[in-house]
C-alpha positions as CSV (number, residue, x, y, z in Angstrom):
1,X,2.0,-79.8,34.8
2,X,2.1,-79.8,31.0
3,X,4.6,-81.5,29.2
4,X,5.9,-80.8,26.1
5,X,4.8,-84.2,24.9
6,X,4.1,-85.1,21.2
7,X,1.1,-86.5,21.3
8,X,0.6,-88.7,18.2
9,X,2.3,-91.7,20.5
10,X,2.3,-95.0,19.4
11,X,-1.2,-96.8,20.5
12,X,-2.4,-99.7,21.8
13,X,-3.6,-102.3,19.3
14,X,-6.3,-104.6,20.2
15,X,-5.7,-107.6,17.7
16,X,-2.1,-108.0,18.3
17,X,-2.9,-108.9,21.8
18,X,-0.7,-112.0,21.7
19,X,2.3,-110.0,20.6
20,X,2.3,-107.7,22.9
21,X,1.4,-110.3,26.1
22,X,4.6,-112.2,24.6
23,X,6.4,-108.9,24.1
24,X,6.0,-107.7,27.6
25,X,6.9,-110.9,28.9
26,X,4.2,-111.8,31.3
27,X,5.1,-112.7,34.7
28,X,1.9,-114.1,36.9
29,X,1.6,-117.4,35.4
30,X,-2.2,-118.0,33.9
31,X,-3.6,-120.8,35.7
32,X,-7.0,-121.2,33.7
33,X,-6.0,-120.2,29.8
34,X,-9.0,-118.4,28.4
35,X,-9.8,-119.1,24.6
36,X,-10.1,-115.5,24.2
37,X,-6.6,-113.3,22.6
38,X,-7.5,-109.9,22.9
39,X,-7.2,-107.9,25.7
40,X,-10.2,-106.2,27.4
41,X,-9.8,-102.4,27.1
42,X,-7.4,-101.0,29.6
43,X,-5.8,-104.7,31.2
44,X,-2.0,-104.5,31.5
45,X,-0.5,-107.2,28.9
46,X,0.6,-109.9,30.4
47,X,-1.6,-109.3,33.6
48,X,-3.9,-112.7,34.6
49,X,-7.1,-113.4,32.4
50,X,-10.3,-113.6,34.6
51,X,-12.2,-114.7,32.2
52,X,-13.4,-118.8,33.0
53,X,-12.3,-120.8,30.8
54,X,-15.1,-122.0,28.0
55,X,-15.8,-125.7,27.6
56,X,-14.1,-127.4,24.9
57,X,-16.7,-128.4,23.0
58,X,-18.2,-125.1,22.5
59,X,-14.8,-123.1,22.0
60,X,-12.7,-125.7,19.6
61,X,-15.1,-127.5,17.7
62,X,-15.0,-126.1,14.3
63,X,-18.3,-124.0,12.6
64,X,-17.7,-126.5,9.5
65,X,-18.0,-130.2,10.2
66,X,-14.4,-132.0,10.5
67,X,-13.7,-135.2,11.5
68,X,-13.0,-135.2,15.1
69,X,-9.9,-138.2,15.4
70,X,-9.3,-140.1,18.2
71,X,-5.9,-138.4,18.1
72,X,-7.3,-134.8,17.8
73,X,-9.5,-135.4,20.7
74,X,-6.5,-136.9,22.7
75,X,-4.6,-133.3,22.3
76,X,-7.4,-131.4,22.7
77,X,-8.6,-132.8,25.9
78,X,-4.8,-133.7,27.2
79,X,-4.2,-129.8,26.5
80,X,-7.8,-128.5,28.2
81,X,-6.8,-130.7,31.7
82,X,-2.7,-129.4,31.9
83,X,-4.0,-125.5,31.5
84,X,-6.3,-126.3,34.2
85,X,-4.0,-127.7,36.5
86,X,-1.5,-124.9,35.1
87,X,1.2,-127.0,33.7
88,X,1.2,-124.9,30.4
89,X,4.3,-126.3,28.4
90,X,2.5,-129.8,28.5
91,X,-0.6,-127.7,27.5
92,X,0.8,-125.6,25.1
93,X,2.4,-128.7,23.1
94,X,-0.5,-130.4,23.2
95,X,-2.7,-127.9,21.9
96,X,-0.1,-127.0,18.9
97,X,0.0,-131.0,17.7
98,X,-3.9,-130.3,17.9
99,X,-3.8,-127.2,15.7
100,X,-1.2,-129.2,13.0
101,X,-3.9,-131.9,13.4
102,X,-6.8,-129.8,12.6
103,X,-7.7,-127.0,10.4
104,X,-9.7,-125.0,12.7
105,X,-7.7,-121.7,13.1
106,X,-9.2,-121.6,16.5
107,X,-7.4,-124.4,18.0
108,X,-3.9,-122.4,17.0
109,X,-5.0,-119.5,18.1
110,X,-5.3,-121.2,20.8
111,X,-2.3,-123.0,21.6
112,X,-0.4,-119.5,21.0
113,X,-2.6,-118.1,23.4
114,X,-1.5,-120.9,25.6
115,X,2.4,-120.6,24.8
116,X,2.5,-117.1,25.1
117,X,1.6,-117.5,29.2
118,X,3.7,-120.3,29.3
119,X,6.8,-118.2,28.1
120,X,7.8,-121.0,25.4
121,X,8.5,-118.7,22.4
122,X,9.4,-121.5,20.6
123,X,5.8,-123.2,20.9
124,X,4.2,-119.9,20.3
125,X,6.2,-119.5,17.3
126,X,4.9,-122.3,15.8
127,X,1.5,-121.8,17.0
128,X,1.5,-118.4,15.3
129,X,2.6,-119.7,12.0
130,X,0.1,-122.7,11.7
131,X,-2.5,-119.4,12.7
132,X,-1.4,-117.8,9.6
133,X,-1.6,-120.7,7.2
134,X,-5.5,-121.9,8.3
135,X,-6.3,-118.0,8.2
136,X,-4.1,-116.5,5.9
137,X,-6.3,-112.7,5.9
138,X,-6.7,-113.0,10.1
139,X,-4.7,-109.7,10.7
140,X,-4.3,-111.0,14.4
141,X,-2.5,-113.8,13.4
142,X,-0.4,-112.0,11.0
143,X,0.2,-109.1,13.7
144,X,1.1,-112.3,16.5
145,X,3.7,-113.6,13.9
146,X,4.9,-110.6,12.6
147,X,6.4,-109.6,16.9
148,X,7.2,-113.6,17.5
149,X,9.5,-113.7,14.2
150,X,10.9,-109.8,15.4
151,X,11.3,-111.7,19.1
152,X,13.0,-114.5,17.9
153,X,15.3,-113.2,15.1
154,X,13.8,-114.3,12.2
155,X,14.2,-111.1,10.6
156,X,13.4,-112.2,7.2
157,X,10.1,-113.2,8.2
158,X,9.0,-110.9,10.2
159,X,9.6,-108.0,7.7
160,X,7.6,-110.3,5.6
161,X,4.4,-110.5,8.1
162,X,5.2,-106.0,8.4
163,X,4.8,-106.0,4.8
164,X,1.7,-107.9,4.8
165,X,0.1,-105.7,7.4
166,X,1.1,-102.3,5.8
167,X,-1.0,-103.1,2.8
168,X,-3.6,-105.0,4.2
169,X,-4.6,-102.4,7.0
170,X,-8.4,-103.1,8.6
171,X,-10.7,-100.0,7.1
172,X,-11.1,-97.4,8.7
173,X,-8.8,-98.1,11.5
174,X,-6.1,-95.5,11.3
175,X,-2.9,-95.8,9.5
176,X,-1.3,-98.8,8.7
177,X,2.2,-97.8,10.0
178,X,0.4,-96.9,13.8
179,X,-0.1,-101.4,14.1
180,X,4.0,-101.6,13.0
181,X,4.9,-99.1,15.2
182,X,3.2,-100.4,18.0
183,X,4.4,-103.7,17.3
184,X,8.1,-102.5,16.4
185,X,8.4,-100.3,19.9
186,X,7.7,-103.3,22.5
187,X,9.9,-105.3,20.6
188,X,13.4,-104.8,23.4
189,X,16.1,-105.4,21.3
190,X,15.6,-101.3,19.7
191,X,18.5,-102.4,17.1
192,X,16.2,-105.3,15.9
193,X,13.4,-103.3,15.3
194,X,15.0,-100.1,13.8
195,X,16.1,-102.5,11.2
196,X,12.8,-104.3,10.5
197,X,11.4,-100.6,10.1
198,X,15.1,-99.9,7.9
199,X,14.1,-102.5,6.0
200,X,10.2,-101.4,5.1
201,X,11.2,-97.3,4.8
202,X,14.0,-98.3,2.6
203,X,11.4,-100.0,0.3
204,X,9.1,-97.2,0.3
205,X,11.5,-94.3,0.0
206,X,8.7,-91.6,-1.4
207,X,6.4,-92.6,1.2
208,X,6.5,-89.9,3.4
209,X,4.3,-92.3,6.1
210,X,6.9,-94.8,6.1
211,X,9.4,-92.4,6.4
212,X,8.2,-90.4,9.6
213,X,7.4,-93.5,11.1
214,X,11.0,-94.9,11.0
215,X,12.2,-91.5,12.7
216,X,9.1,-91.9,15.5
217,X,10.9,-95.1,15.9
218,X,14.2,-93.9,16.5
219,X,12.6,-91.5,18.8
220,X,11.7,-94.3,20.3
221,X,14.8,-96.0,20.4
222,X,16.8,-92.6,21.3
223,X,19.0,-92.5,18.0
224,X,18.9,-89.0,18.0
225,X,21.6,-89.2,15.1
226,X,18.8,-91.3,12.6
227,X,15.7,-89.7,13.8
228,X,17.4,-86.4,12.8
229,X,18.4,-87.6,9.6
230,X,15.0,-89.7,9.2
231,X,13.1,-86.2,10.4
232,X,14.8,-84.1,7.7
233,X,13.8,-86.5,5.2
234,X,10.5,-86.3,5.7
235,X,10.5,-82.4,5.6
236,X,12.2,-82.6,1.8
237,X,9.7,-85.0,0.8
238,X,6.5,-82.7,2.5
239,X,7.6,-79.3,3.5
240,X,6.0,-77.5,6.3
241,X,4.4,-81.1,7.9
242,X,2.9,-80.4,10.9
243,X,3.7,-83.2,12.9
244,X,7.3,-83.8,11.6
245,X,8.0,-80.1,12.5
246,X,6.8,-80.9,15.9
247,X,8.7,-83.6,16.4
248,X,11.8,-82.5,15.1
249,X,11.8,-79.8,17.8
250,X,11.4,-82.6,20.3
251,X,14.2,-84.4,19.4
252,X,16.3,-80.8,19.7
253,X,14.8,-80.7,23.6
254,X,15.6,-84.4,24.3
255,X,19.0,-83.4,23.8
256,X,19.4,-80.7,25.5
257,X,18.9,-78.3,23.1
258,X,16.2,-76.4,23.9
259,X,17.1,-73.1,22.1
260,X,17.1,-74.8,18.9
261,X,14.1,-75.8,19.6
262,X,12.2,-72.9,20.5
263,X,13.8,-71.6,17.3
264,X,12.7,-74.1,15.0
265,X,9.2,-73.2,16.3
266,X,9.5,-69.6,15.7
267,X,10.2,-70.6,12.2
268,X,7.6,-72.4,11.7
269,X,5.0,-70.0,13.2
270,X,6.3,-67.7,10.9
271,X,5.0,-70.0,7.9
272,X,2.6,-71.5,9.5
273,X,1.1,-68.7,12.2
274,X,-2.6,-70.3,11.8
275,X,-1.6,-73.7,12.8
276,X,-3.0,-74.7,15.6
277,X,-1.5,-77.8,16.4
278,X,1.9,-76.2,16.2
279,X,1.0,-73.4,18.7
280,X,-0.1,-75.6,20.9
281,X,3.3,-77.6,20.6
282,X,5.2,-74.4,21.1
283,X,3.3,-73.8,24.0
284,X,4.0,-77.0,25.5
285,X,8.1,-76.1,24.7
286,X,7.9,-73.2,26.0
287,X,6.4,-74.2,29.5
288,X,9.0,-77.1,29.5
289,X,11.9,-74.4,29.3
290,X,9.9,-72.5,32.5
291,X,9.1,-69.5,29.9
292,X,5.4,-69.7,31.4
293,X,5.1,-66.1,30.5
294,X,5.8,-67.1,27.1
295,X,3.4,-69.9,27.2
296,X,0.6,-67.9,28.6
297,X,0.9,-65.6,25.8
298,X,0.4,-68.5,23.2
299,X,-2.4,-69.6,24.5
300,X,-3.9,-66.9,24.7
301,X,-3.3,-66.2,21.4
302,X,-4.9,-69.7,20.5
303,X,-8.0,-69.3,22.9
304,X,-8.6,-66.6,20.6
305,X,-9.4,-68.8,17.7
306,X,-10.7,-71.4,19.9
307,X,-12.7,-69.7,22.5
308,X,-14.1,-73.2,23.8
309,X,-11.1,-75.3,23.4
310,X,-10.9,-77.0,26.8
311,X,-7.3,-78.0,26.5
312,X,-6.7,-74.4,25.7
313,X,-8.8,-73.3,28.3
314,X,-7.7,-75.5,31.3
315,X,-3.9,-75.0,30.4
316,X,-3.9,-71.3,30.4
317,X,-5.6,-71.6,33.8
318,X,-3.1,-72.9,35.2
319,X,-0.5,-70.9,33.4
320,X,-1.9,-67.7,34.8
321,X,-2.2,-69.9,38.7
322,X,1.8,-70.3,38.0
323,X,2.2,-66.5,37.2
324,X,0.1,-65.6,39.8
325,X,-2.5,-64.1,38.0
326,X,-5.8,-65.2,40.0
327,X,-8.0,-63.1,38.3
328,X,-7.3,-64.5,35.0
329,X,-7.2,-67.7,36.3
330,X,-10.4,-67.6,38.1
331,X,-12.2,-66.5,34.9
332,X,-10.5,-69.7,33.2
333,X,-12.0,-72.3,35.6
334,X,-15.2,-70.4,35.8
335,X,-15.6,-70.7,32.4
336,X,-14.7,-74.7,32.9
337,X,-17.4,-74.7,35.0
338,X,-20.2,-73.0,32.0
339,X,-19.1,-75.5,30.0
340,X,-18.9,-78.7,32.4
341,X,-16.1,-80.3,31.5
342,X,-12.8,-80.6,34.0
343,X,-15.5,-79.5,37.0
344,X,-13.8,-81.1,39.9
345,X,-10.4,-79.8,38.7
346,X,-12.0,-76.4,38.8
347,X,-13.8,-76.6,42.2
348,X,-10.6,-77.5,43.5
349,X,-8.6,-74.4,42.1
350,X,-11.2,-72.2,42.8
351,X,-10.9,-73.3,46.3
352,X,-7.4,-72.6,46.6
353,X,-7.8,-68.9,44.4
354,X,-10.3,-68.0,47.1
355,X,-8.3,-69.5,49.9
356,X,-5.4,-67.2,48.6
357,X,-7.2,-63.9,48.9
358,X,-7.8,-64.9,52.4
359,X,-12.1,-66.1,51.1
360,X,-12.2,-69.3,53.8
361,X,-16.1,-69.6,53.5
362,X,-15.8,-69.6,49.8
363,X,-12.8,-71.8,49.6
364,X,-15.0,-74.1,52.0
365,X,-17.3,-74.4,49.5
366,X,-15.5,-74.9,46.7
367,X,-13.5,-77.8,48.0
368,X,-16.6,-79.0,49.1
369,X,-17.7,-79.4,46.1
370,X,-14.6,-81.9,44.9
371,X,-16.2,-85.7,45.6
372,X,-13.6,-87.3,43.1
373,X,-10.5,-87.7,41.3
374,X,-7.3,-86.8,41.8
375,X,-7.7,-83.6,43.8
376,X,-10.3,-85.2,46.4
377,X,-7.7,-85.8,49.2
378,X,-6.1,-82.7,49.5
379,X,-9.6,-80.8,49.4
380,X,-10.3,-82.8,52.3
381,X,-6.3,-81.5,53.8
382,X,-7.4,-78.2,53.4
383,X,-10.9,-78.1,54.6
384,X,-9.7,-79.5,57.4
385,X,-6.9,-76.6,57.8
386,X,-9.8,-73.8,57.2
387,X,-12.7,-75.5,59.6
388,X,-9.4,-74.9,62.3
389,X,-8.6,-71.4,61.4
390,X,-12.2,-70.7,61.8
391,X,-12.1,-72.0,65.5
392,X,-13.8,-75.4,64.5
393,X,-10.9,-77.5,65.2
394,X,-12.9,-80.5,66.5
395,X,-14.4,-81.2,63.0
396,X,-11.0,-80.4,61.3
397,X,-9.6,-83.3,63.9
398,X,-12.5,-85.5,63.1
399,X,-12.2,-85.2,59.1
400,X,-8.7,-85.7,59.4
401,X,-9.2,-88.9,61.6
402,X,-11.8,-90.3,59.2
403,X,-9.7,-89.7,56.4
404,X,-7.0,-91.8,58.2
405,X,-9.1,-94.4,58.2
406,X,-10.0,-94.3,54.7
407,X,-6.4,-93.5,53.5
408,X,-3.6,-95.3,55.3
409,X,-1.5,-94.9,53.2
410,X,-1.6,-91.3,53.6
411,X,-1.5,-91.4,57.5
412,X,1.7,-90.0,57.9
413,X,0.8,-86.7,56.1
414,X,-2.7,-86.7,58.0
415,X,-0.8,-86.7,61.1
416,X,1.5,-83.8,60.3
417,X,-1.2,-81.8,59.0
418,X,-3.1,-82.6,62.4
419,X,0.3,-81.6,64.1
420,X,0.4,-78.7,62.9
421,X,-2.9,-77.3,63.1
422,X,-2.5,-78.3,67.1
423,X,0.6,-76.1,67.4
424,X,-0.6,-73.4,65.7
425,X,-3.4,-72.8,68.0
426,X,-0.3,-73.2,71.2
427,X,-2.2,-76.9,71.5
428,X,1.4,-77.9,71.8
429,X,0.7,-80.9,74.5
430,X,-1.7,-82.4,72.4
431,X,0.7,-82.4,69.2
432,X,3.6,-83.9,71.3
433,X,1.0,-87.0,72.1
434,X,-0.6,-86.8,68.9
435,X,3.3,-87.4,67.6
436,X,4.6,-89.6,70.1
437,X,1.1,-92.4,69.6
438,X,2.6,-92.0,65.9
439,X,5.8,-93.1,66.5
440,X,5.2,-95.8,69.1
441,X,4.0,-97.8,65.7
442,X,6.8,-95.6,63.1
443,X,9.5,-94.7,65.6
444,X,12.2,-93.9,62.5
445,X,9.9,-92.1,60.7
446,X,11.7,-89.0,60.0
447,X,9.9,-86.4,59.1
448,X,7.4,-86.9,62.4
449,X,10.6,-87.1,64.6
450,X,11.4,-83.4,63.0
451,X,7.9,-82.1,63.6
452,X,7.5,-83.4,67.8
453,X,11.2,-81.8,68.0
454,X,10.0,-78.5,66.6
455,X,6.8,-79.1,69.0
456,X,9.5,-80.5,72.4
457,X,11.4,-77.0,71.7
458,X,8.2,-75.0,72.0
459,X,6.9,-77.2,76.0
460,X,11.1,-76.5,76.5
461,X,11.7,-80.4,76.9
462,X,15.0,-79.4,75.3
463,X,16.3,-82.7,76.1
464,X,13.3,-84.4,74.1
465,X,14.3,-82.2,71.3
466,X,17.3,-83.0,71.3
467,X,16.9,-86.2,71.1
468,X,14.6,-86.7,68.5
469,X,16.7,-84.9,66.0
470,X,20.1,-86.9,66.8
471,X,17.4,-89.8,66.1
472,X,16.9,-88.1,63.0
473,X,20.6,-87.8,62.4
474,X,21.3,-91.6,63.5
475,X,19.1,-92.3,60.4
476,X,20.3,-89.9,58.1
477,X,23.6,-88.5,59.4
478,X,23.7,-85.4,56.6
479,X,20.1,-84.4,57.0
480,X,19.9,-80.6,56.4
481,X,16.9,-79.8,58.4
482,X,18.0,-81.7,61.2
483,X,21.2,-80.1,61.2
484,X,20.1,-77.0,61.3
485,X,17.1,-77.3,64.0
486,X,19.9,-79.1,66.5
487,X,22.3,-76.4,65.9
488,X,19.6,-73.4,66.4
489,X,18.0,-74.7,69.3
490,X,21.3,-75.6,71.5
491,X,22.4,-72.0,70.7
492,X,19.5,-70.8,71.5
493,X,18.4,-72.7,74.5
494,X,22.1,-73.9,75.6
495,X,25.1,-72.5,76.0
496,X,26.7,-75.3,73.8
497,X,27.8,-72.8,71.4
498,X,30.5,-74.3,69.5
499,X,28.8,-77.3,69.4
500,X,26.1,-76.0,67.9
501,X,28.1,-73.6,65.5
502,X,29.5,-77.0,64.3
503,X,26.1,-78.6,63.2
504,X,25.0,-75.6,61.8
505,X,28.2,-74.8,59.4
506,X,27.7,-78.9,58.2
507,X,24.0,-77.6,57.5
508,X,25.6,-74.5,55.9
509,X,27.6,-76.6,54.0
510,X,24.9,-78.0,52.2
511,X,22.9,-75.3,51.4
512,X,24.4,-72.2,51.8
513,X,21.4,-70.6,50.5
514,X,19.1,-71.5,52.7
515,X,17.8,-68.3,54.5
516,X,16.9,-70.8,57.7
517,X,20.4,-71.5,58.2
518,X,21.5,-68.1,57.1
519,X,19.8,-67.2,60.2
520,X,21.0,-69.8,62.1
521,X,24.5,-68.7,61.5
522,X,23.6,-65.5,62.4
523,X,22.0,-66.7,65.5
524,X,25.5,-68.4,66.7
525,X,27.5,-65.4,66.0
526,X,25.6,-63.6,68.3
527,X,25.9,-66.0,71.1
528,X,29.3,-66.3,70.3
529,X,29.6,-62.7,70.6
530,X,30.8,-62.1,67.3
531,X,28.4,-59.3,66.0
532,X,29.8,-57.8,63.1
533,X,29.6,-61.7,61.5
534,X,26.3,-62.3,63.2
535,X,24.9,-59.0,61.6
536,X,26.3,-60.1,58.2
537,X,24.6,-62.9,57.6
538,X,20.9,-62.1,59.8
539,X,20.8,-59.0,57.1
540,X,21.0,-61.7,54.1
541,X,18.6,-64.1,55.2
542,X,16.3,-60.6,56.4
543,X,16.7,-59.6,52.9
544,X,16.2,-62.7,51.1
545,X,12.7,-63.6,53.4
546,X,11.8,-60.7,55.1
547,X,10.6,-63.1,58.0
548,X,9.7,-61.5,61.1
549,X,11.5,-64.1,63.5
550,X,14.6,-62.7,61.2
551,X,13.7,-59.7,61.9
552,X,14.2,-59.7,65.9
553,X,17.6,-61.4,65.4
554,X,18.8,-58.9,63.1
555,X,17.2,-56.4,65.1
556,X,18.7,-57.9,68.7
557,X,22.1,-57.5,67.0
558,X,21.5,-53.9,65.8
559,X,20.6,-53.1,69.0
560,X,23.3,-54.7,70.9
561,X,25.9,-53.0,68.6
562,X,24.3,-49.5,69.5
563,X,22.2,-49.0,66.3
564,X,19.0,-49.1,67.9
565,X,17.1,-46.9,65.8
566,X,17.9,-49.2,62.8
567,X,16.7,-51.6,65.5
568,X,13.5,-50.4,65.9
569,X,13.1,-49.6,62.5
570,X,13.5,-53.2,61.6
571,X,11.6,-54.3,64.6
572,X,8.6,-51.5,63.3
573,X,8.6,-52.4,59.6
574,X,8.4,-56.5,60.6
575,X,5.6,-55.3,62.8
576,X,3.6,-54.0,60.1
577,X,3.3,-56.7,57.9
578,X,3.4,-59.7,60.7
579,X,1.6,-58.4,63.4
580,X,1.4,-60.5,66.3
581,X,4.4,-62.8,66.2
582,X,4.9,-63.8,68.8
583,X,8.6,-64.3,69.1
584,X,9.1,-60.6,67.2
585,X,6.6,-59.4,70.2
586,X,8.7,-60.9,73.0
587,X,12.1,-59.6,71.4
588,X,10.6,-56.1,71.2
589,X,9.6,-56.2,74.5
590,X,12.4,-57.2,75.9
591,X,14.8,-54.1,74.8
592,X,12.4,-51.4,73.9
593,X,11.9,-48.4,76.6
């Protein structure tokens, strides 16, 4: 829901594209090399480069006039034809004796480009160094050499090119210790690059940057020992630092020590109790240790101050969803809503607040309202679940067969949900078929096998239910649920007690806390004629559920020991709050005068 996540993370960085494609060692081989390094926003490193490849005259020839040698031409052309036809090392060779031909810094840039797809470090290596010496203040070059040194263990020079690019940061573009960290954290070998960042903290020791950087690193690297120590450090050098208190706490919870933690925050709040950034960090602790009550309180102690915050705003909503609290959390999204931001999150929620106080026609339209993003799928679940509880089951059927069409992926869900509206309306013959065309094309697919068996039980095809859960069980012999149903329904519609009492206690095995199989052991007693067990265990799940199917066991078993006023009772008081189940009716109407 919300992590506990500290959120200065180490970004992406645009100009050391060709670091990180060699760092995250690309695998789909780049059949057209592109003269362009950086990566468009948002493309996975190492992922293919769409973009055509430019001719050579126009990408290679230098802005300055140089004479263009019948050798240079040779490597430049030789190179251009092998990345066509995808043979890259040829390529990649060709363009580097190019680049130590030339002094266009383009035609390096280009063969590291080149080698980097290629996967021939030791091409790219070279490519990246003759980019630095034609354009020595090219921080893309610098950055490119900087991870090919880390990658190929030339420490000394790489701590070099890190040193260069700490005090030669781009304005305006952050810190310079964000490009070394991001460089530093794809590099695999963590030892390697905890001691290229050793070696530029340990130069700077009253830089409190460097310092907090080398402990995000160990974060990184999950030293919990050093990013303690490197953590600490930074808090003697600038007491009460905002971020290093927040991290510090997060390397207490990575190891299990959430306590510490939460009292490390509670410290801090006490120095710092305007800080918003901290709350907000607390917050996020405290949901991750399932205080959500305590979290709720935080934030709403921080929408206080920030009354429009919609982090604040969206976050307690949920909170006070988690708790419960509907009201509250109504209100939240509402106010998402005035301020229109997070709107199809909202719709969506507001949906499912109103379908909870039992408002179908304004859940309808809330969910109606959701056209996209992550939610839109199960708004479409659960419209079609309301348009069949108000008695409009062809267009539930029809939205959920469109969406099958639209999401195959998803088809096995659509069909249980489809299932399941069917049986709840006693549609039961039209669920078996809807579940048997299903598995004609899945036939193992276990969780459909579970849901005709449930449905075979219901027509009394006993012997189809049967046989669908030992299918079950073929696939997955310790399957809980499967255990369970088998061992319930043949001591409940066989006399194949012990074998059922023997499924059941391998379910009960496996979770003994399971009020279905409470039941179910209960149930076997009783058919086993062993009441005083039977009644033991119905009253536990009865009082762990309060289900009304419970409820006429336990109260069958009451009655049938001579308690039938504590029979009725039970029967009266499920009655009450479930009325009209139909297997409670039956049981009542069976024994009652």
């Amino acid at each position: 829901m919300i992590g506990f996540t500290y959120k200065n993370a180490f970004p992406r960085v645009g100009a050391a594209a060709l670091a990180v494609l060699w760092l995250t060692a690309c695998n789909t081989i780049l059949p057209k090399p592109a003269v362009k390094t950086t990566e468009p926003a948002g493309q996975t490193p190492g992922a293919e480069v769409t973009e055509p490849p430019q001719s050579v005259a126009k990408d290679v020839v230098p802005e300055r006039p140089e004479p263009l040698t019948a050798d240079l031409l040779y490597e430049v052309l030789l190179g251009e034809i092998a990345g066509q036809r995808g043979v890259l090392d040829v390529s990649g060779a060709s363009y580097l004796q190019a680049a130590r031909e030339s002094d266009d810094p383009r035609i390096a840039e280009r063969a590291l480009n080149i080698a980097v797809y290629g996967k021939r470090p030791d091409i790219a290596l070279q490519a990246a160094r003759r980019w630095v010496e034609l354009a020595p203040d090219k921080l893309e070059a610098r950055q490119a050499l900087a991870a090919l040194a880390l990658r190929n263990g030339q420490m000394e020079e790489a701590v070099e090119q890190f040193d260069y690019l700490l005090g030669h940061q781009a304005a305006g573009s952050g810190s310079p210790y964000q490009v070394v960290l991001t460089l530093l954290a794809r590099e695999p070998d963590k030892k390697r690059a905890l001691a290229v960042m050793a070696e530029l903290a340990n130069a700077r020791p009253d830089d409190v940057d460097a310092q907090f950087a080398y402990a995000r690193l160990a974060v990184h690297a999950e030293d919990w020992l050093l990013a303690t120590q490197q953590i600490e450090r930074v808090l003697a050098l600038q007491p009460g630092r905002t971020d290093a208190l927040i991290l510090r706490a997060q390397i207490a919870l990575k190891q299990g020590q959430g306590e510490l933690a939460r009292k490390q925050f509670t410290a801090a709040l006490q120095e710092k109790p305007d800080d918003i950034a901290l709350r907000q960090a607390y917050a996020r602790l405290l949901v991750d240790l399932d205080d959500f009550d305590g979290a709720r309180k935080q934030y709403q102690q921080l929408l206080r101050k920030q009354p429009d915050n919609v982090q604040i705003i969206y976050s307690l909503a949920l909170l006070s969803l988690e708790a419960g609290q509907l009201d509250d959390a109504e209100k939240m999204f509402r106010k998402l809503l005035k301020l229109g931001v997070q709107k199809q999150q909202a719709y969506y929620y507001l949906g499912a607040i109103a379908e909870d106080k039992g408002k179908r026609k304004e859940a309808l339209k809330w969910y109606s309202k959701v056209t996209k993003g992550d939610h839109l799928f199960e708004a479409q679940v659960r419209i079609a679940n309301l348009e069949a509880l108000e008695g409009d089951v062809s267009a539930a059927r029809e939205r959920l067969r469109k969406l099958r069409l639209s999401q195959p992926a998803q088809s096995q869900r659509l069909y249980l949900v489809e299932g399941s509206i069917l049986s709840r309306i006693d549609w039961n013959e039209e669920a078996f078929k809807l579940y048997s065309d299903y598995l004609q094309i899945r036939p193992d697919d276990i969780e459909v096998l579970y849901a005709r068996s449930l449905v075979a039980e219901r027509l009394g095809r006993i012997d189809q239910a049967e046989a669908d859960l030992r299918h079950v069980l073929k696939i997955e012999p310790d399957n809980s649920r499967a255990l369970n149903a088998l061992g319930y329904t043949l001591a409940d519609r066989t006399k194949r007690y012990d074998e059922a009492l023997k499924l059941i206690e391998r379910a009960y095995a496996q979770t003994p806390d399971d009020p279905a199989v409470i039941d179910s052991m209960g149930w076997v007693m009783y058919r086993l004629g062993r009441l005083p067990e039977a009644r033991e265990y119905l009253q536990k799940a009865f009082d762990m559920t309060q289900d009304p199917e419970i409820a006429a066991h336990l109260g069958e078993v009451l009655w049938m020991q001579g308690e039938k006023d504590a029979a009725l009772a039970v029967w009266n008081k499920a009655r009450e709050s479930h009325p009209g189940n139909r297997l409670l009716e039956d049981t009542v109407r069976r024994f009652s005068p």
